[in-house]
C-alpha angles and dihedrals in degrees: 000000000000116000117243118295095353083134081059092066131064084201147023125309118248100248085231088059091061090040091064101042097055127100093178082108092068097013107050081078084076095069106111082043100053088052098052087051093053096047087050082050105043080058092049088056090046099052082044091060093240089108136046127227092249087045087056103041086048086056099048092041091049089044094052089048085053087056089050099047086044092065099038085054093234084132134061131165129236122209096248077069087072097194152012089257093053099037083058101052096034087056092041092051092058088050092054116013119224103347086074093047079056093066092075096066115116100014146084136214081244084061087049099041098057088039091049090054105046098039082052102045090045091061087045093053080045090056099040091048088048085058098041092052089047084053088055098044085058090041075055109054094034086065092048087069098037099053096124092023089121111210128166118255116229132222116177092355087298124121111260139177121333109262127161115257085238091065080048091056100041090050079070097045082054092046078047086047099053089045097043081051091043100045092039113098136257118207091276104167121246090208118153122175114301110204125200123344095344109121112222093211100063097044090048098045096056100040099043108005090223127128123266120284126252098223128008094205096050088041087049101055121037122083089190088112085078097045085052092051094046092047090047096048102047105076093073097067082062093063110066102042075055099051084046097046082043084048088053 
């Protein structure tokens, strides 16, 4: 497999060309990710008749034995690479030979790239919520057994009504409760451009389990899923400086 752009030049690359074109630094992360997305893409060829049976069970296979090779720490990228998307195919493609070169057919990085994210930010909303729902189970059971332990409540700094210090804790299950609600997702679809016969549903379905896109082209381009996550998420580093600062 020949690295991006190499047709474009009659000679070698500067390394610090390459070094400045690779991603491989922020996007290698994306992996596990790049390689659900293939094998969810590799199904889609075959039930559009580009690839064969035997074309799609070598490329799974291939792709399983580069996430092998990935945590064993057998492979490892190089920045003329470029990029997650094209380690895993080049090193697929070794594996394979051209069937691998073949999953590329109908799609583009840009595809990968918004698939990638939101498949990875979605496991990562899925970890944070896990540990916000473990916090709430112990908020829980702390106001179980503080149920008629009196404290005064605090406005401004200024002591307030009586309340119970289970009613306090539980005050912060409910804050984790709204931003588990807010940061979980909602059926948002992970849709990229689909060229030729390849149809979009099946490769989406199995990658992501979410419904059709509206639109390829709007689901392609934006990165505001990111921005979303980032703004839903936030509020839960505020709570507990603010349970601290309510304890002293």
């Amino acid at each position: 497999m020949t690295s991006a752009r190499s047709g474009r030049f009659a000679g070698e690359r500067a390394p610090a060309f390459v070094a400045l074109n690779s991603s491989l630094a922020l996007d290698w992360r994306l992996w596990p990710e790049d390689i659900q997305g293939s094998v969810a893409h590799a199904r889609a060829l075959e039930g559009a008749g580009l690839l064969s049976a035997a074309e799609r069970e070598a490329i799974e296979d291939g792709l399983a034995a580069v996430g092998r090779e990935v945590e064993a720490g057998e492979f490892v990228p190089a920045d003329a690479d470029e990029d997650v998307h094209m380690a895993v195919e080049r090193r697929l493609t070794e594996l394979i030979g051209e069937a691998g070169a073949r999953l590329h057919t109908g799609r583009s990085r840009n595809d990968q790239v918004v698939t990638d994210v939101r498949l990875h930010l979605r496991r990562v909303v899925e970890r944070q919520d896990a540990a916000l729902a473990a916090l709430q189970g112990v908020l829980i059971s702390r106001a179980a057994d503080h149920t008629d332990t009196v404290m005064p409540a605090y406005t401004h700094l200024q002591r307030a009504q009586v309340t119970s210090l289970a009613q306090h804790l539980l005050a912060y299950f409910w804050m984790l409760e709204r931003d588990r609600t807010r940061s979980r997702p909602r059926g948002r679809p992970a849709s990229s451009r689909r060229s030729g016969q390849v149809p979009r549903s099946a490769s989406i379905s199995i990658s992501t389990a979410r419904p059709r896109p509206p639109n390829s082209v709007s689901s392609a381009s934006p990165r505001t899923h990111s921005t979303r996550s980032r703004a839903a998420t936030s509020p839960s580093i505020i709570w507990p400086p603010r349970r601290s600062s309510a304890r002293i």
